[in-house]
Structure formats: structure tokens, C-alpha cells
C-alpha positions in Angstrom: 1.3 -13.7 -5.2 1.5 -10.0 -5.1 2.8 -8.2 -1.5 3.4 -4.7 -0.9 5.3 -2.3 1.6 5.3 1.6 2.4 7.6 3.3 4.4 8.0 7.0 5.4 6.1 9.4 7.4 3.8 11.9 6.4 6.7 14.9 7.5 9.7 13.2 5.8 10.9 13.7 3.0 9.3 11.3 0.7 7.0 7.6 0.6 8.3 4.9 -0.7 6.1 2.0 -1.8 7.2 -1.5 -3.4 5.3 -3.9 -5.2 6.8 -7.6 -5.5 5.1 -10.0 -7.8 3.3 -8.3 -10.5 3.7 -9.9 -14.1 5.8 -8.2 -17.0 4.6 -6.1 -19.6 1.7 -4.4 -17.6 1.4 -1.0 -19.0 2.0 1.6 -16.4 3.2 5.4 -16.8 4.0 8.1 -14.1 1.5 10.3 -15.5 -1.7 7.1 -14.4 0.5 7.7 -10.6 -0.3 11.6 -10.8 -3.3 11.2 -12.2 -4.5 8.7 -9.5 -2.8 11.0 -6.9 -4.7 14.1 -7.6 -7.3 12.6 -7.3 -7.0 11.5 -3.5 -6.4 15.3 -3.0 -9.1 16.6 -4.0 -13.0 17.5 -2.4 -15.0 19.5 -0.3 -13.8 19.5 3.6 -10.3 18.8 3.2 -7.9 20.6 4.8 -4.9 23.2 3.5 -2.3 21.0 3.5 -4.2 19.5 0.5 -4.0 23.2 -1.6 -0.2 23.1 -1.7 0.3 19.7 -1.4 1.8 18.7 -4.2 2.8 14.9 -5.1 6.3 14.4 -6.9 6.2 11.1 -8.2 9.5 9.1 -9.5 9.0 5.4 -10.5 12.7 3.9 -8.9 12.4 0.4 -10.4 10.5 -2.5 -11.6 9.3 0.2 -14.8 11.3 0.3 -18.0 9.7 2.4 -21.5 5.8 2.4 -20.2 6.1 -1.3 -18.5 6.7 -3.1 -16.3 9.8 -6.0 -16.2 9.0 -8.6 -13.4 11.2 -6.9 -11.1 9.4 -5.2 -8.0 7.9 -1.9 -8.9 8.9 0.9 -6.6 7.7 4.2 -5.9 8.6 7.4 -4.4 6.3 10.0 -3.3 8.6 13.4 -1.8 6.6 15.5 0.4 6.5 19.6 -0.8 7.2 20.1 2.9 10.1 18.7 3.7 12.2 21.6 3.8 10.2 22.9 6.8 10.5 20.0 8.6 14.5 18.8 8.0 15.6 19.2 11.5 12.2 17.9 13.3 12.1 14.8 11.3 15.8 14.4 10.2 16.9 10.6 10.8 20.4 11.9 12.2 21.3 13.7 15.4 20.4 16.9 15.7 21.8 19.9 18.2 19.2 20.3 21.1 19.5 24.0 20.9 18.4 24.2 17.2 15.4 21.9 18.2 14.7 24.3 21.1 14.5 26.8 19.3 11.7 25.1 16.7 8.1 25.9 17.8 7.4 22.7 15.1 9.1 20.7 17.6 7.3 21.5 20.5 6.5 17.9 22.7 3.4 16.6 21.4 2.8 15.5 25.1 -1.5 15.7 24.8 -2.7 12.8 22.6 -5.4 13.4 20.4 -8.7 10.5 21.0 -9.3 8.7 18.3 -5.6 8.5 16.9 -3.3 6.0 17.5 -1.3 9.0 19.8 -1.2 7.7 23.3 -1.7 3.7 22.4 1.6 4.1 20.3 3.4 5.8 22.8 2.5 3.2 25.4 3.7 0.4 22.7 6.8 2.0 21.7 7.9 3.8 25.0 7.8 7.4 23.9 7.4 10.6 25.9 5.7 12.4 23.2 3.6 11.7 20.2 5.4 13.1 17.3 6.9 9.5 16.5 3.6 7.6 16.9 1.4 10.1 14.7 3.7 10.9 11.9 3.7 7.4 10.4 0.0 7.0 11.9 -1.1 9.6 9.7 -3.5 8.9 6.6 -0.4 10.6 4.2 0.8 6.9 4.4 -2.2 6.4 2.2 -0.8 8.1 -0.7 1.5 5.6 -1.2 -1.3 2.7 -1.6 -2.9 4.9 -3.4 0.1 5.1 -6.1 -0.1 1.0 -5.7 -3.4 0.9 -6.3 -3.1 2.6 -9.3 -0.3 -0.1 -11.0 -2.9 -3.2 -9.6 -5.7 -1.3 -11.3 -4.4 -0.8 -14.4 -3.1 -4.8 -14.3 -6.5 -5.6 -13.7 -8.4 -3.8 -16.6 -5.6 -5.2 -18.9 -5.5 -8.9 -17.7 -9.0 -9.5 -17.2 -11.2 -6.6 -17.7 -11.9 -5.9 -14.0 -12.5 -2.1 -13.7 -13.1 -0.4 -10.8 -15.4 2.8 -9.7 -15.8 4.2 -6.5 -18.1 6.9 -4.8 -19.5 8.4 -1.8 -22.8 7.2 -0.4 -23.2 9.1 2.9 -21.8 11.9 4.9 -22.6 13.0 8.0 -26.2 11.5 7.9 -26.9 12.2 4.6 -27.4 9.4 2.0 -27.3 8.9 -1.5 -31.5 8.1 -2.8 -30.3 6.4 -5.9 -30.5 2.9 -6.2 -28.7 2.2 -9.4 -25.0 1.2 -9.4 -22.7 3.6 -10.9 -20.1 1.5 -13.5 -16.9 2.6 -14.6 -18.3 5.0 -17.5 -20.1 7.0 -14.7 -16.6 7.5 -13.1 -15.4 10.8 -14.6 -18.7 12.2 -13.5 -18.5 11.1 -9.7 -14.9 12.4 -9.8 -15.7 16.0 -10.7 -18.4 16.3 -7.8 -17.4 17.9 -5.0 -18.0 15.0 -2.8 -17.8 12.5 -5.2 -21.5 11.3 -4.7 -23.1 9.6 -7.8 -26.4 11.6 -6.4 -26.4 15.0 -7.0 -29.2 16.1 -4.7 -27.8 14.2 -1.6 -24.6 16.1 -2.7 -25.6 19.9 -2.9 -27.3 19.1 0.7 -23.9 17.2 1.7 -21.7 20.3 0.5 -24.2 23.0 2.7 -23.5 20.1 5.5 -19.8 20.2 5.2 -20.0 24.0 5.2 -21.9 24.6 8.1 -19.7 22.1 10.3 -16.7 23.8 9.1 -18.1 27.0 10.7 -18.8 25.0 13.9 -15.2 23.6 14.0 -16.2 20.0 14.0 -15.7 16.9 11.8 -17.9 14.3 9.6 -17.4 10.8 9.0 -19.5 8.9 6.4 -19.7 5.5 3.5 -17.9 5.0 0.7 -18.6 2.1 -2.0 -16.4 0.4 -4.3 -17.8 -2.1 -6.7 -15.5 -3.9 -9.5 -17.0 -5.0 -12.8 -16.4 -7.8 -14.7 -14.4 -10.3 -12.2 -14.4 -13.7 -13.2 -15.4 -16.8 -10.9 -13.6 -18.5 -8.9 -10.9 -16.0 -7.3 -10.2 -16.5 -3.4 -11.0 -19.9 -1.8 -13.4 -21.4 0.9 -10.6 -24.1 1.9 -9.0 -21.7 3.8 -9.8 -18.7 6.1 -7.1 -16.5 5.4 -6.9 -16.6 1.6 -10.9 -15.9 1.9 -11.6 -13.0 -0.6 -14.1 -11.6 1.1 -11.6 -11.8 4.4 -8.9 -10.4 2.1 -11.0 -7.5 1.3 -12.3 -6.3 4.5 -9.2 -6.7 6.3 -7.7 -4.4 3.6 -10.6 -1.7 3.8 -10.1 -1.7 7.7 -6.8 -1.3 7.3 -7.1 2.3 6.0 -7.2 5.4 8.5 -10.5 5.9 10.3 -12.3 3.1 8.8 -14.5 1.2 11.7 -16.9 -1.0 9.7 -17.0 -2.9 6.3 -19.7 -4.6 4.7 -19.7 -6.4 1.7 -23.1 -6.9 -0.5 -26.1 -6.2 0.9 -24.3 -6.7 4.6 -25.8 -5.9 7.5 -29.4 -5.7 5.9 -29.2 -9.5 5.5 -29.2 -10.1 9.0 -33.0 -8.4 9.0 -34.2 -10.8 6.2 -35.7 -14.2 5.8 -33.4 -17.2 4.0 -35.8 -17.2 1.4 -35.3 -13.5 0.7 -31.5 -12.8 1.6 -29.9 -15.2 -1.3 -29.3 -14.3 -5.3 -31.4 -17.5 -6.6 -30.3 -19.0 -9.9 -32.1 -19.4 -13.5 -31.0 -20.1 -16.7 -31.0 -17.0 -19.2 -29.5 -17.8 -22.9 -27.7 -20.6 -21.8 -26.1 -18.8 -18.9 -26.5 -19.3 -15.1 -27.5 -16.1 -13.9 -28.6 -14.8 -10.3 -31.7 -13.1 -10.0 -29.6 -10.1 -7.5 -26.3 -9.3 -6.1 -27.0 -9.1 -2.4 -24.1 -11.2 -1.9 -21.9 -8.7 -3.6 -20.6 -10.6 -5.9 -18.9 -13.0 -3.2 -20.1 -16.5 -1.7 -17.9 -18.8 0.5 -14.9 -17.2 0.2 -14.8 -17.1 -3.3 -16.2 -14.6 -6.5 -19.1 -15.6 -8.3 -18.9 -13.6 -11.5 -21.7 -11.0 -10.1 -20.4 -7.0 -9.3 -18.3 -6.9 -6.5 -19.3 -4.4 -3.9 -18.4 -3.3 -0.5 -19.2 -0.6 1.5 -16.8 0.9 4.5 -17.8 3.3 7.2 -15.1 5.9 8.3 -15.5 7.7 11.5 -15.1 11.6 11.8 -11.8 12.7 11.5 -10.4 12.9 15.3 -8.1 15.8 14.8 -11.4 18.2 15.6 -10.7 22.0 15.3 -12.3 23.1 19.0 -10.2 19.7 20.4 -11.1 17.1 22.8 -10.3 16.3 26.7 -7.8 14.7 26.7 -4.4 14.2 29.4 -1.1 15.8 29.7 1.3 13.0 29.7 4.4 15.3 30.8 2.2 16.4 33.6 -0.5 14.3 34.9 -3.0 17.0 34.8 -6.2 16.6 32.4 -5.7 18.9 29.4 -7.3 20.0 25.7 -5.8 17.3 23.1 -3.0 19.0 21.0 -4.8 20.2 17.5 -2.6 21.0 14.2 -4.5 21.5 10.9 -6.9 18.8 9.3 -9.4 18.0 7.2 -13.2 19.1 8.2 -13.8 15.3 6.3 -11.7 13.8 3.9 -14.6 10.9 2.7 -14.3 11.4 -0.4 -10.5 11.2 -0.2 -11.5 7.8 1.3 -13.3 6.5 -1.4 -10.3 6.4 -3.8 -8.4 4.9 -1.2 -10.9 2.5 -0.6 -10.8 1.9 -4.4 -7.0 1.5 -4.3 -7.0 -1.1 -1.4 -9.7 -3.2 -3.5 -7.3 -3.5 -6.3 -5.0 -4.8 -4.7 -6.3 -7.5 -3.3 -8.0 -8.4 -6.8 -4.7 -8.1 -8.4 -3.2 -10.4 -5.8 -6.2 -12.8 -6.2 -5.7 -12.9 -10.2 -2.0 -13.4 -9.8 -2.6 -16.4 -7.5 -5.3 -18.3 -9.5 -3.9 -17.1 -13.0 -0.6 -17.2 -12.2 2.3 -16.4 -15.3 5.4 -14.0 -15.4 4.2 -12.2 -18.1 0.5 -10.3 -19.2 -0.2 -12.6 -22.1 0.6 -15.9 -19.6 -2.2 -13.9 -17.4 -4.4 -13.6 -20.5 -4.1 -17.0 -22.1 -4.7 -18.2 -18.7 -8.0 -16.1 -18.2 -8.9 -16.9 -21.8 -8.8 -20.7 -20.9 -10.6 -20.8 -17.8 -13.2 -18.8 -19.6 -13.6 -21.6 -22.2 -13.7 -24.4 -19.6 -16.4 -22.3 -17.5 -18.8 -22.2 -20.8 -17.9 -25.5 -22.1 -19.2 -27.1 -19.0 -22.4 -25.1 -19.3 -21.7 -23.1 -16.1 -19.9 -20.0 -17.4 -22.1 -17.5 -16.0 -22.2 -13.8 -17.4 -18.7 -12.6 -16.8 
């Protein structure tokens, strides 16, 4: 099975991220990594780090001519700032009256609510907040997101899963369409400001996001990630931690600011009868089909050939411009929370990472039913289950 690491902090010099267990011969290029990068960047609300921001990626191993060798893949990501921050962040001693003389290493001694500030320094016995928040922040992200990108493309050329994300509310405001955007609609959702598959919901979104930047506060809102064309049968019910729907929701609350996931219709089912919350079955053309996907695509653990989808709620970013009450640590005394730049709401930014975090765990799901050291194991593997599914007369429509 696939399993993944990231180190580095969002001041340091660069990410690193390593991927262990992904088949040779997958077709992967430092240009998908940039590509995939930039798009995490990019939106309406985010911050200025994200206009000069730029993301040097260098493929270190597991890669050779385009693909890649059954070695783990790894990654590095350097940061454009690093040569403003070598003596804050530098990982040897430094002279106390160089770092005196640093106004970027001012004691971070007011933690911000809603970070991970003043619970990390409690954990890790720390004065100040600078070591807590720098590998706290959502720049850790880039590096799944540069992960992501290798398990999508896997996916798309083992099996044919692709992937689309978008944003379905901000700040109150919610998408009115109904339909499901599929991978073709992608490029389209991408080059929206807000990356909303609506455009009305979105021009009212973008005045939104405006008008609270004015008012120095944040937004928070849903993104959606469905993936088309997964087979049957990946995840289990015989156990609760290889689960896929378990697998996917602990990965989407995994990510920065994220405080609720639901998968399928979700929390909607709760408000319906029996009789109306399940996808019934019929035969169409000599295929088992469901009649809906409320289920999103997932039942008992385990896919059932419908769309995947999953929703995840992210909170408004805590790092708000007018700043919060918060306490002075070095002194006792109540105190405004420390503010540096951030993003006014980075939701869409969350929707590709959401995206990124959903391949993964479908990659890691294909290698472990699938298995093989190679793409063409995977895809004589996917081939043959596909056979057995519609020689027994249950194949479905995948």
C-alpha cells in the first residue's frame, strides 16, 4: 500500500514530500507538479504571499525520463522566501544579538484562536509560538498537493478514475445548480475566480469576498470533490480502519481549517425516511444500476461503482486582520492575538487540496486491491476484475 510523509515549515527553505509504494512506469513530469501547484495558488481572497509566491519544484528520486521506477517518489518544494527568513528559521545556532536585532523574530507570545498556537505550545513546552505555527501552517499543504498530483495521474492511467473539484459555498452563499460537474467541466471551474461551477452564486461570492476584505474579516465555506469512473469493490467493511469512506474523511479533516465532512448526500439523510434515503437497484441493459447516488458512491465501507462525492466544510481563516482576544503568555495580561498577513479565504485553495487528499487515498485503495509493481500489473489486474464483475452478471456501469 501507498504511504506518504512531508516535512518542512512554511518559513524554511523548502518541502519535502515522499511517496513509498507507487507502481513503476506511472507517467509523471515536473511540469503536471507546477501545473497542479499553481493552481492551489490561485483565487479571489487570498493573501499576498500568494502574488510572489512562487513554487520551485525539483523531483529528488523515485522519477527517471517521465516515469516513475518503484522507488519512493520524492519531492522538494523551496520557498521564494527563504532568504528573509535564514537566521529566524535556521536549524543551527544562531548569535542572540543578530536575532535581537530581527523584528521577524519578535516572540510570538499571543496565540492566535483557532490555530493550533497555544495547544502546541502547551504540548511541546514552548514560550512562544513561532515553532508551533510554522509547521501548523496550511503551506504544509503544498506538498500534498504536489502528491496528489503523482496519485492522480496513477489513477487516470490505471483505472480511469478522474477527479474534479469545485466550490459550493462561501460565506453563506451557495451554488443553485444541481448537476455534477465531471472532469471536462474542470478547466472551466479552474478559471473562475472562486472556482464555483455556478456562475451567478460566483459574481455574488466575489462582491462578498470584496466587501469583507474591506471589513478586515474572514470567510469559510464547502468544497466538493467527486471522482469518476472508480470501480467496485475498493476499501472493505471487514475492518474499520481500512473503511474507504473512514479513509476519506479522516484525510479531508486532516487538511487546515477543515471541521466537517460529509460524503453523499450526508447529513440530509438523517432528515429522510428509509424508503427515500437509499439508491434502489434495477436492471438497465444488462447492468445493475442505482436509481441515485445519495450514498456517494460508497456503502459499507466499500465503492459501489456510482460517483464518488464528498463534501468538506472549512471554517474562516483564524488569522483575522482586526485580530481576536486573546492572552499574553509572557505576561499574563489579556491581549489582541498576534496578526501577520493572510488570506481574506483561501476556499477555493481548499478545494484542490481537498481534491489532492482524495487521490490519495484512491490511489492507496487501487494499489491495495490491485496490487502489482508495475502499471500494466495494475491494468491487467483492473482489466480482469472487470471481466469477472460482468461475467457474473453484476458488473454494474463502471
Amino acid at each position: 500500500m501507498l504511504r506518504y510523509v512531508t516535512a518542512g515549515e512554511s518559513h524554511g527553505p523548502k518541502l519535502t514530500a515522499v511517496l513509498e509504494g507507487l507502481p513503476a512506469h506511472v507517467r509523471i513530469a515536473t511540469d503536471d507538479l507546477v501545473r497542479a501547484l499553481a493552481r492551489r495558488r490561485l483565487g479571489a481572497g487570498r493573501g499576498a504571499r500568494m502574488s510572489f509566491e512562487r513554487d520551485e519544484v525539483l523531483i529528488t528520486g523515485g522519477v527517471r525520463h517521465g516515469e516513475t521506477i518503484g522507488s519512493p517518489v520524492s519531492i522538494e518544494i523551496g520557498n521564494t522566501e527563504w532568504p528573509s527568513w535564514v537566521e529566524v528559521m535556521s536549524p543551527d545556532v544562531v548569535d542572540q544579538a543578530v536575532l535581537d536585532g530581527l523584528a521577524r523574530n519578535e516572540p510570538l507570545t499571543r496565540p492566535r484562536p483557532g490555530h493550533a498556537d497555544l495547544a502546541g505550545m502547551q504540548k511541546f513546552d514552548f514560550a512562544e509560538a513561532r515553532p508551533v505555527l510554522e509547521r501548523a501552517s496550511a503551506r504544509e499543504t503544498a506538498a500534498r498537493v504536489a502528491l496528489g498530483e503523482v496519485a492522480r495521474q496513477f489513477l487516470k492511467q490505471a483505472v480511469g478514475i478522474e477527479l474534479v473539484s469545485h466550490v459550493t459555498a462561501i460565506g453563506g452563499i451557495h451554488s443553485a445548480r444541481t448537476d455534477w460537474p465531471t472532469p471536462e467541466d474542470q478547466a472551466g471551474i479552474d478559471a473562475d475566480p472562486v472556482r464555483c461551477f455556478d456562475r451567478f452564486a460566483s459574481q455574488r461570492i466575489q462582491e462578498l469576498i470584496a466587501a469583507t476584505t474591506k471589513t478586515g474579516d474572514t470567510l469559510g465555506g464547502i468544497v466538493e470533490v467527486l471522482a469518476w469512473g472508480c470501480p467496485p469493490g475498493l476499501g472493505t467493511h471487514a475492518q474499520s480502519d481500512r473503511r474507504l469512506d473512514a479513509r476519506l474523511a479522516g484525510a479531508l479533516m486532516s487538511i487546515q481549517a477543515i471541521k466537517g465532512v460529509e460524503i453523499g448526500d450526508g447529513f440530509a439523510l438523517a432528515d429522510l425516511p428509509g424508503s427515500a434515503a437509499h439508491d434502489q437497484l434495477h436492471m438497465d441493459g444488462g447492468q445493475i444500476v442505482r436509481n441515485s447516488d445519495r450514498a456517494g458512491g460508497i456503502e459499507g465501507g466499500i465503492s459501489n461503482g456510482e460517483v464518488i462525492r464528498l463534501r468538506a466544510a472549512m471554517k474562516p481563516i483564524a488569522t483575522v486582520p482586526h485580530s481576536l482576544a486573546t492572552v499574553d503568555v509572557a505576561t499574563g495580561q489579556n491581549a489582541i492575538a498576534h496578526h501577520q498577513r493572510s488570506d481574506i479565504c483561501a476556499v477555493p485553495a481548499a478545494a484542490v487540496i481537498a481534491e489532492s487528499m482524495v487521490a490519495w487515498v484512491l490511489a492507496d485503495a487501487v494499489v491495495e486491491k490491485f496490487g502489482g509493481d508495475t502499471l500494466s500489473d495494475v491494468q491487467a489486474a483492473v482489466a480482469h476484475y472487470r471481466d469477472r464483475l460482468a461475467a457474473a452478471g453484476i458488473g454494474g456501469i463502471w
